[in-house]
VEXFIMAR-159777 format. One record per residue (C-alpha): residue in three letters; x, y, z. Coordinates in steps of 0.25 Angstrom, whole numbers, padded with zeros to 4 digits, always signed. Layout:
<pts>
ALAXYZ/...
</pts>
This chain:
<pts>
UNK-0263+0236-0148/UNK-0253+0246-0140/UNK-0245+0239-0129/UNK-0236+0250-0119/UNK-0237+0261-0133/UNK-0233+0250-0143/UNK-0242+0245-0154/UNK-0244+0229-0156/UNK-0248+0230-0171/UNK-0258+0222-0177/UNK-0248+0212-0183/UNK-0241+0199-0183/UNK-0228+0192-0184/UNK-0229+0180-0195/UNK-0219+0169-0192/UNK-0217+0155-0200/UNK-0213+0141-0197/UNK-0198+0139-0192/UNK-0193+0125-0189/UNK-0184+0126-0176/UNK-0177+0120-0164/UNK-0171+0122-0150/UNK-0157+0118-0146/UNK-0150+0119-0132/UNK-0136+0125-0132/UNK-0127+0121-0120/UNK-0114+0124-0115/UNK-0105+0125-0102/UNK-0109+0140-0100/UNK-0122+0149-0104/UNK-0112+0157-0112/UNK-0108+0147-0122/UNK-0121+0141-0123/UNK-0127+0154-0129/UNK-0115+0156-0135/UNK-0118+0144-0145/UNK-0133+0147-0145/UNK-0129+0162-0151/UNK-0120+0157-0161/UNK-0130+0144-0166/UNK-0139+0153-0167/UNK-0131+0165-0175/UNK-0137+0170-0189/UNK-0151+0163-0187/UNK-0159+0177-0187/UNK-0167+0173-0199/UNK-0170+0163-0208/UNK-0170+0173-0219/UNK-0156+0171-0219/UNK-0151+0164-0207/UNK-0157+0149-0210/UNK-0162+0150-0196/UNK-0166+0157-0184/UNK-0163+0154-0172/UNK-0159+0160-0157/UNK-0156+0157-0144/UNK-0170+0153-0136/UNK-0165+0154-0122/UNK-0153+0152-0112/UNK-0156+0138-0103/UNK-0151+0134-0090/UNK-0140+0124-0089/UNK-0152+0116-0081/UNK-0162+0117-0095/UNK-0151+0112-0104/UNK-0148+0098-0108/UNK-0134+0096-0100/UNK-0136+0105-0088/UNK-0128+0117-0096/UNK-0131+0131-0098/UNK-0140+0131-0112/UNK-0147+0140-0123/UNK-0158+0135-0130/UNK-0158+0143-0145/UNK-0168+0140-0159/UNK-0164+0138-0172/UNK-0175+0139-0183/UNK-0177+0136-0196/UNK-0188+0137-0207/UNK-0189+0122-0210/UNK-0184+0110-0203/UNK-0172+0106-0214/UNK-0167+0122-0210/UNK-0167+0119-0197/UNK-0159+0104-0197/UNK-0148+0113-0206/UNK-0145+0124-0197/UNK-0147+0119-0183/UNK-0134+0110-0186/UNK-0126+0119-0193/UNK-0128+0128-0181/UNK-0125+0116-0170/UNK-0114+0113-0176/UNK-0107+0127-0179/UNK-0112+0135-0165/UNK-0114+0124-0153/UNK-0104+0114-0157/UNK-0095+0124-0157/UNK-0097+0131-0148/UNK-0089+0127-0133/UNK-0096+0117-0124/UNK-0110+0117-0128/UNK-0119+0107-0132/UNK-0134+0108-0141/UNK-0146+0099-0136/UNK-0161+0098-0143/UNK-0171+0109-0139/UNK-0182+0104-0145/UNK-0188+0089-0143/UNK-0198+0088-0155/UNK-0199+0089-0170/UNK-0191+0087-0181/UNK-0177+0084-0176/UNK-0165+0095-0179/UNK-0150+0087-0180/UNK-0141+0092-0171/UNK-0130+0082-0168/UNK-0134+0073-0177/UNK-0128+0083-0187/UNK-0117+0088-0180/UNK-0112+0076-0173/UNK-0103+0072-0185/UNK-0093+0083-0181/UNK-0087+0074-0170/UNK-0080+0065-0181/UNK-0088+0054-0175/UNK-0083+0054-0161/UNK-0099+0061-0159/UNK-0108+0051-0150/UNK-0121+0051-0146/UNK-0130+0048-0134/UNK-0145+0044-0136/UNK-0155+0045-0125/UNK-0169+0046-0123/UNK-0175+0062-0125/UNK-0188+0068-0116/UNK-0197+0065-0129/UNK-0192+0049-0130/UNK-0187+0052-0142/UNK-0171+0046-0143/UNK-0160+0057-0142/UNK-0144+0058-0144/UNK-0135+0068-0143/UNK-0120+0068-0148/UNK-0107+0073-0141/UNK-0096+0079-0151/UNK-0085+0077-0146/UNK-0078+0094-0147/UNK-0065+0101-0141/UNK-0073+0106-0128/UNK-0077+0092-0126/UNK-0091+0087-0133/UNK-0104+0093-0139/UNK-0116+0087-0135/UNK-0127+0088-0144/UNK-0141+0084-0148/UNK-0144+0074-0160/UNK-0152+0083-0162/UNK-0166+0093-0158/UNK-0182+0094-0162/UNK-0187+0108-0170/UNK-0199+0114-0169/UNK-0209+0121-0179/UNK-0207+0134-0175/UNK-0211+0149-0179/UNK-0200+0159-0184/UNK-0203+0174-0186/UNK-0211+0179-0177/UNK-0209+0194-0174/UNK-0212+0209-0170/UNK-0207+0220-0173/UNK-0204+0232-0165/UNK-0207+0246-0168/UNK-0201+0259-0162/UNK-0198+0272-0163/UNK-0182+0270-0164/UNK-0173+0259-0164/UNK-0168+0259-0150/UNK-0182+0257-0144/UNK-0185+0246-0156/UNK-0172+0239-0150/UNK-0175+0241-0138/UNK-0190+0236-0138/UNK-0182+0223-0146/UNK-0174+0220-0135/UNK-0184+0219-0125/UNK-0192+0210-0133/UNK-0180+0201-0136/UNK-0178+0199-0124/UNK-0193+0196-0119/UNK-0194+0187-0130/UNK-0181+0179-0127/UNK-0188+0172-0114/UNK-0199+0165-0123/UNK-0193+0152-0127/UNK-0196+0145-0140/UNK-0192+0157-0148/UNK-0180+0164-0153/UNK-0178+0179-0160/UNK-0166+0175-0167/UNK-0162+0190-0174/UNK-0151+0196-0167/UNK-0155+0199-0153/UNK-0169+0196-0156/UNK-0171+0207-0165/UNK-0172+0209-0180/UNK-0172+0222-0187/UNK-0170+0218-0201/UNK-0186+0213-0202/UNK-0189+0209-0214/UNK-0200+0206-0224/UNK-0202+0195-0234/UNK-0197+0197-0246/UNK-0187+0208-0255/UNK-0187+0216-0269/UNK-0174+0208-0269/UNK-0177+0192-0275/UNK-0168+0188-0268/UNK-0171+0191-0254/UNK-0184+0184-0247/UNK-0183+0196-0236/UNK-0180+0210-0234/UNK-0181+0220-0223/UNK-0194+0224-0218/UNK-0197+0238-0225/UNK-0209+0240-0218/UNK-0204+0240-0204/UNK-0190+0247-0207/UNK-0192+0265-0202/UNK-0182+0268-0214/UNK-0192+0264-0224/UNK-0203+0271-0219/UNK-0209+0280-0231/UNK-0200+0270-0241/UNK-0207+0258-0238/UNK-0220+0252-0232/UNK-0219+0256-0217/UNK-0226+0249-0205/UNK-0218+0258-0196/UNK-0224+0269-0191/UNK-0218+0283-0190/UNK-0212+0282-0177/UNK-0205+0268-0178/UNK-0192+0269-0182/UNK-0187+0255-0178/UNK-0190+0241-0179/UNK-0185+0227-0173/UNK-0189+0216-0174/UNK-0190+0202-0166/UNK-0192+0189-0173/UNK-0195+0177-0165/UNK-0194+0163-0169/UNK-0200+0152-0158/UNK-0203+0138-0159/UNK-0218+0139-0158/UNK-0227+0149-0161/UNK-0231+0153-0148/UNK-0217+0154-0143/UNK-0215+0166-0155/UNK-0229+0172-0149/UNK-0222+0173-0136/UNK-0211+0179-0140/UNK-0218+0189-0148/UNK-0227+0193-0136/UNK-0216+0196-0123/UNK-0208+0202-0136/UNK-0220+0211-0136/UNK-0223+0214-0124/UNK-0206+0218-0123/UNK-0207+0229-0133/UNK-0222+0234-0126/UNK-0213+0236-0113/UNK-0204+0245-0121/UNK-0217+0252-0126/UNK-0219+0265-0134/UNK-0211+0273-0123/UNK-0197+0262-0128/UNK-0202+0269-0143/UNK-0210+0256-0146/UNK-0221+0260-0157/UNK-0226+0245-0160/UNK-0224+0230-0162/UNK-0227+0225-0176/UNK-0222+0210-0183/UNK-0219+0207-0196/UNK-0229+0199-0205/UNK-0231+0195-0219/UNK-0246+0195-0219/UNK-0246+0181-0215/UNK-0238+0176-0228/UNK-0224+0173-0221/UNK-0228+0163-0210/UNK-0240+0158-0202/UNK-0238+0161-0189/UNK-0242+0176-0186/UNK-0240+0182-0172/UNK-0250+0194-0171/UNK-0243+0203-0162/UNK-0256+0208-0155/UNK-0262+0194-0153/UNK-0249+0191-0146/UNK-0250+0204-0137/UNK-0265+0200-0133/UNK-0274+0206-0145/UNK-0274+0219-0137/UNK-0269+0231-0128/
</pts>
């Protein structure tokens, strides 16, 4: 399958489960609003090491969000649901409740519920109170305000999570590492209009890919020797002679079919750049099926043919 001079091989990504939620980030201007969302979502590139993943879903107008103020919407994920209830609060508390005049509301209705206030309220010394209404699913909802030096922090008890699906990827083949960035770029940014799904490496793009497993015990993963041009003709290549640089996007989402988005308009991103931009091909990292059970096969995605 060639698309504009670059080959779609006959692979697929494999992603896993991955237990996640939404929250909305408010504050008096756009800047401070992402401002918190960068910071709350800082050192969440993987759960190899990280204890999360998570990144900023997307920018809302101030007629989206909750209190009629500028917002960003960002996703925290976790492998299981006792990971998640740890790191969300410890986040709250550090990035938005510190941060100058924001506030944090649910992003997701459903599912298990995620503490949000209900943790963090006890910093107020128990001048905190809380308001319950009614929410759109009938289900009762409070939020607390905290009293702080700008004022107050008004927050949700707490938020729904979702089963989601974490690792999806492709990676990017071409001839030099300019044009593999370049081509990564585009695609970032195609794929950072789906919603629903995150790429939470630095500016979307990974190239430290790695594989499961070491020679070391100690370490579960290590770096990805088949899809690195220095180790051609010392290890087990998948590149071929013309490559010499590879990036990689991994995309986490809340369903499946929102990671299978992402993966096709990123796709179609680097296909524009084409063999003239030094694109040679789009592959994705798999583990025969062993690592998780959602497999996204690149040429299915694209249409089963060009």
């Amino acid at each position: 399958m060639i698309i504009n001079g670059v080959e779609i091989r006959d692979s697929f990504a494999e992603a896993f489960p991955m237990v996640g939620t939404r929250l909305i980030i408010t504050a008096d201007t756009p800047d401070w609003a992402m401002t918190a969302a960068r910071v709350t979502t800082g050192f969440a590139t993987s759960v190899i090491g990280c204890g999360c993943e998570a990144g900023v879903e997307r920018v809302i107008a101030p007629e989206d969000t909750p209190d009629g103020r500028p917002g960003v919407a960002i996703l925290i994920f976790a492998m299981d649901f006792k990971g998640l209830k740890t790191v969300v609060p410890l986040r709250l508390g550090q990035c938005i409740l510190t941060c100058p005049t924001t506030a944090c509301y649910a992003g997701v209705e459903g599912g298990k519920r995620v503490p949000l206030a209900k943790t963090i309220r006890y910093f107020a010394d128990g001048y905190q109170i809380s308001k319950k209404f009614a929410g759109a699913d009938g289900r009762a909802e409070r939020f607390w305000r905290l009293p702080v030096m700008d004022g107050e922090f008004v927050c949700d008890e707490d938020t729904g999570s979702v089963e989601g699906v974490g690792g999806g990827n492709i990676l990017i083949l071409a001839r030099s590492r300019p044009q593999a960035l370049y081509a990564a770029e585009q695609a970032v940014k195609a794929m950072s209009a789906v919603e629903g799904v995150i790429l939470p490496f630095p500016g979307g793009v990974v190239r430290s890919g790695s594989k499961v497993g070491s020679k070391y015990k100690a370490l579960f993963a290590s770096s990805n020797d088949a899809y690195c041009p220095t180790l051609r003709g010392v290890a087990a290549s998948a590149l071929p002679d013309e490559v010499g640089s590879v990036m990689e996007i991994v995309i986490d989402g809340v369903s499946f079919d929102a990671v299978a988005a992402a993966t096709k308009v990123g796709i179609e991103a680097v296909c524009a750049v084409g063999g003239a931009g030094g694109v040679v091909a789009i592959d994705a990292g798999n583990y025969g099926g062993n690592l998780g059970p959602f497999h996204f096969k690149l040429r299915d995605i694209m249409g089963g043919g060009a």
